[in-house]
N, C-alpha and C positions, 0 to 999 in steps of 0.2 A: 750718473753714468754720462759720459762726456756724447759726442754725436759720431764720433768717430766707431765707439763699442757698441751704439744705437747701432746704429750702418750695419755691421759685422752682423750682430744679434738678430737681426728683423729683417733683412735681405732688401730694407729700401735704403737707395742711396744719399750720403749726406746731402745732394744735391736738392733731392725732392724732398730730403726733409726739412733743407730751407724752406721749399713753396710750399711746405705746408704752413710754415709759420708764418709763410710771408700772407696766405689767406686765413691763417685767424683757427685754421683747423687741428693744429696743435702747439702749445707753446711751454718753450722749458723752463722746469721749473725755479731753477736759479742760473746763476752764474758760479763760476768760481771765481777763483782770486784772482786770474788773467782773462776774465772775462770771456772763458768760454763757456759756451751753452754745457748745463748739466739737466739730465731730464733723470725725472724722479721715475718708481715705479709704475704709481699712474699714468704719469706721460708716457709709458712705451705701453701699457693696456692699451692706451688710445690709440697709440700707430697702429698696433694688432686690429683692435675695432676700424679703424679707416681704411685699412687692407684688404678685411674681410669681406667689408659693403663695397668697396670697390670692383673686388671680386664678380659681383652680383651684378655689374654692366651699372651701377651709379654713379654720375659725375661727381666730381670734387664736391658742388653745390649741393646735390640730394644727400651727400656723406654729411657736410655740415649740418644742414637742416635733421637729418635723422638723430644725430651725438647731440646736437643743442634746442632741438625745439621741444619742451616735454608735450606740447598740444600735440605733437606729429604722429600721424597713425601710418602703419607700415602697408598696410592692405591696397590701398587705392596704387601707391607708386610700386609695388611689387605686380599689379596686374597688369600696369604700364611698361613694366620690367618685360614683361610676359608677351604681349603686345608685340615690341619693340625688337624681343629673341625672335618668334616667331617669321615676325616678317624679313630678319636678316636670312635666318635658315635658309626662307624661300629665296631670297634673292641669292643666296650662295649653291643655294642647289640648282637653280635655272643656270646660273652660270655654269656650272660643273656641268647637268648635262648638257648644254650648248660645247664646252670643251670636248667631251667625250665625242657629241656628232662630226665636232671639226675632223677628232681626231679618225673616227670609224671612213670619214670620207676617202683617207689616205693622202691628203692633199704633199703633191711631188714639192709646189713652193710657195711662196706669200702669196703670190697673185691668185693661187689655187686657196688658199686659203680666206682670201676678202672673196671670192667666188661663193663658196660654200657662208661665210657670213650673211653676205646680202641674201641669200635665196631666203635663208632660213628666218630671216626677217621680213623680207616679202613674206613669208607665210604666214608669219603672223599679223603683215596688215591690217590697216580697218578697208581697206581698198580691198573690194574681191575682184574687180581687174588686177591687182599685181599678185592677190594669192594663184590665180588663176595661170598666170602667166610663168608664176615659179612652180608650179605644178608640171605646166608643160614643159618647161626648161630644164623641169631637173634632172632631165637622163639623158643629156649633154652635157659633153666636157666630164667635171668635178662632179658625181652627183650628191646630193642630197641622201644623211641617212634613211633608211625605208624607218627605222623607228620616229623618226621628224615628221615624214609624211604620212607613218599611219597616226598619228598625234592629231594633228591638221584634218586628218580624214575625218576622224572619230568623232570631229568637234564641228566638223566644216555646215552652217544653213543652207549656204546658197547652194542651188543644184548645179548649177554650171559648172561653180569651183568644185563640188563633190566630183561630180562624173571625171572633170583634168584628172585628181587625187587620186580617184579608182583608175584611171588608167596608169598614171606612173606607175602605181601601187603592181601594177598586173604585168609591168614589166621587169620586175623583180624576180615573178615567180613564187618559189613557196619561201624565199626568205621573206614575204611578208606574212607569209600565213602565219605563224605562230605570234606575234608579237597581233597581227588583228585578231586571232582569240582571244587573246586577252582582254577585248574588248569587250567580247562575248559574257564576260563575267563582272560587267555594269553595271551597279544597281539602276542605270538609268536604260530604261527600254529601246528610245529614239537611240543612245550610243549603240546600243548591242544590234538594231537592226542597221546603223551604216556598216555596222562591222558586218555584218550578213550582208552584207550587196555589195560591198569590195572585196570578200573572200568569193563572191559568185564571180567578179572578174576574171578571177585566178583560173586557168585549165586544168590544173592539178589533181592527183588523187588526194595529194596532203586536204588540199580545201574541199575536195567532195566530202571528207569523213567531218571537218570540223562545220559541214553545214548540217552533216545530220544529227550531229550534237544539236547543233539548233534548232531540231523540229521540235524539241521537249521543252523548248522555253517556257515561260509562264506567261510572256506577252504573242496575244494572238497575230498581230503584223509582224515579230518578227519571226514565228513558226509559218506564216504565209508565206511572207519576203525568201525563208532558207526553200520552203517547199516549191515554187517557184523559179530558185535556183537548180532544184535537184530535180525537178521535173526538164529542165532543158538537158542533163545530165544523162535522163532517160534511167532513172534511179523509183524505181514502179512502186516504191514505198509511201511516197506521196500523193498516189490516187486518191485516199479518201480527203484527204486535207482538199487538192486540186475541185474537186468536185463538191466539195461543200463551201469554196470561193465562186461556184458557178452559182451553186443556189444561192446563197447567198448577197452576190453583187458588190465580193469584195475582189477587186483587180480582175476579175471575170473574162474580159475578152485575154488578158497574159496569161490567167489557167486555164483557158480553152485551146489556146497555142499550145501549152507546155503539153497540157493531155496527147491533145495531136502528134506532139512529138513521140511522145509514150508509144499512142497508137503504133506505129511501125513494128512493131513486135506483135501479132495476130494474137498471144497469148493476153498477153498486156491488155490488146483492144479489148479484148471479152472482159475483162477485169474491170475496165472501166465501165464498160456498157451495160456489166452488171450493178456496177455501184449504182449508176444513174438512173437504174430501172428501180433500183429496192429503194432511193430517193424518193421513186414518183408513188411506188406501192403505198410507202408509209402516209402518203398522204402531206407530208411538211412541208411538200413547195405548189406557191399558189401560180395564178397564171402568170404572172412576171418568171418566176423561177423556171417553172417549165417551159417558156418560152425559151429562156437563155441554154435550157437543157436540150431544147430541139437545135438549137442553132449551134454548139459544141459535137453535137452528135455528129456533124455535116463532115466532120476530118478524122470520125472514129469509123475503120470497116467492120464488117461480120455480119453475124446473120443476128447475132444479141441486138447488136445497133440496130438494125435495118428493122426490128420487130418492134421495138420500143419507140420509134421513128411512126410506126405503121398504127403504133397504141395513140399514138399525140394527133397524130392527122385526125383521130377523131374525137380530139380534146372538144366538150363542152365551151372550152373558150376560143371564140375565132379568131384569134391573134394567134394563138398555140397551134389551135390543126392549121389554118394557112401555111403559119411556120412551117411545120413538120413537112406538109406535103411540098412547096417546097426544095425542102432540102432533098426529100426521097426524090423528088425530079432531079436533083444536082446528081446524086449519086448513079442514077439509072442511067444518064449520059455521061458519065464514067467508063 
């Protein structure tokens, strides 16, 4: 078959099936009588088989090495193969979504468009002065997708650059709440509670419900971190969580604020001033704890409080009854 009926037959051009011959990777098997190349049956099996592996993301050289070396084992340069896909994917997919943020940004013209490029590479700096500063920038001008910044956020160590993050992020509103749940369903703990402290930014009802989805976490800081949240929110669900951060001495003086906040509802008060009485009954908190319990009680009103206040002033430990009395002095000049 002459190279022209090759061409037709096997959809490679006569051209490349010069370079094939010209590296050695296939050659025909005679001539004819004007000295045009005639390729035997075999020789087109072989274009097929050098198609095939090429197919497979193989260079010319790994095709020849595979058709000619019989020591040649597939395994090792297929895992390479593997490797190789792998990491084009991600580089095609970072790019696509980079396209998509340009595109969500709405940029009016180029200049809006190198705008939005540079932020979104300052965010990913190794400098957390310039993530920090594209944080704050980004809700000027061109902004920055909220899906970029909640990315950034999700990932962000540094506290600084967090806090910038949470705040752009809260200038959004509830277009970022839904995309930071997502975050919420991280097998990584530390993601799921940044995402619980940038949806506490938010003012929203959307973010109040998706913090009380995160009271039921399976990580105790970030069922703190949401309770916390929902305690400034004045959401009376998280007294017991609140008050077992008190005994405890986990963020203690932030749940003795949040309670306080609570407090303002007389109903609320007694609620908690009961928790933290059936605390002291059961006996669980030693003099540290009830200490910290006398000194919370000083921003809960009632008569619950003020009895429980009146039980500590003559706590066995004098650190505790000083405490207690105290604070009953505070409130008595109230």
């Amino acid at each position: 078959m002459l190279i022209g009926d090759v061409a037709r037959r096997s959809g490679v051009s006569a051209r490349m099936l010069r370079h094939y011959e010209s590296l050695g990777l296939v050659r025909p098997t005679g001539r004819t009588g004007s000295g045009y190349r005639e390729y035997s049956g075999e020789d087109i099996r072989r274009i097929f088989h050098i198609e095939s592996l090429r197919s497979l993301g193989l260079s010319l050289r790994e095709v020849g090495r595979a058709l000619d070396d019989p020591g040649f084992t597939p395994s090792a340069l297929v895992d390479d193969l593997v490797r190789r896909t792998l990491a084009r994917i991600a580089a095609e997919t970072e790019l696509l979504t980079r396209l998509r943020r340009i595109g969500a940004a709405e940029p009016a013209d180029w200049e809006d468009v190198l705008h939005v490029v540079a932020l979104l590479q300052a965010l990913a700096s190794d400098s957390a002065g310039q993530r920090q500063r594209a944080a704050l920038s980004s809700v000027d001008g061109v902004p920055v997708p909220v899906d970029a910044l909640v990315e950034a956020a999700l990932h962000e160590t540094d506290p600084n650059v967090a806090g910038a993050l949470r705040w752009a992020l809260a200038q959004s509103g509830d277009s970022a709440v839904a995309p930071l749940a997502e975050g919420l369903r991280s097998p990584k703990a530390e993601v799921r509670e940044r995402a619980v402290r940038a949806i506490a930014e938010i003012p929203t009802d959307e973010a109040t419900t998706r913090l009380r989805d995160a009271l039921t976490d399976s990580d105790v800081a970030v069922r703190r971190s949401a309770a916390l949240a929902l305690g400034s929110r004045r959401v009376a669900d998280v007294i017991p969580t609140l008050v077992d951060m008190v005994v405890e001495e986990a963020n203690d003086v932030d749940a003795a604020d949040a309670l306080g906040m609570l407090a303002g509802d007389p109903a609320v008060a007694e609620q908690i001033a009961t928790r933290m009485a059936d605390r002291l009954t059961h006996g669980a908190a030693g003099p540290p704890a009830r200490r910290r319990l006398a000194q919370a009680l000083a921003d809960i009103p009632g008569a619950t409080a003020s009895r429980v206040l009146a039980d500590l002033s003559r706590d066995e430990d004098r650190a505790v009854a000083l405490t207690a009395t105290y604070v009953l002095t505070l409130r008595d000049a109230r």
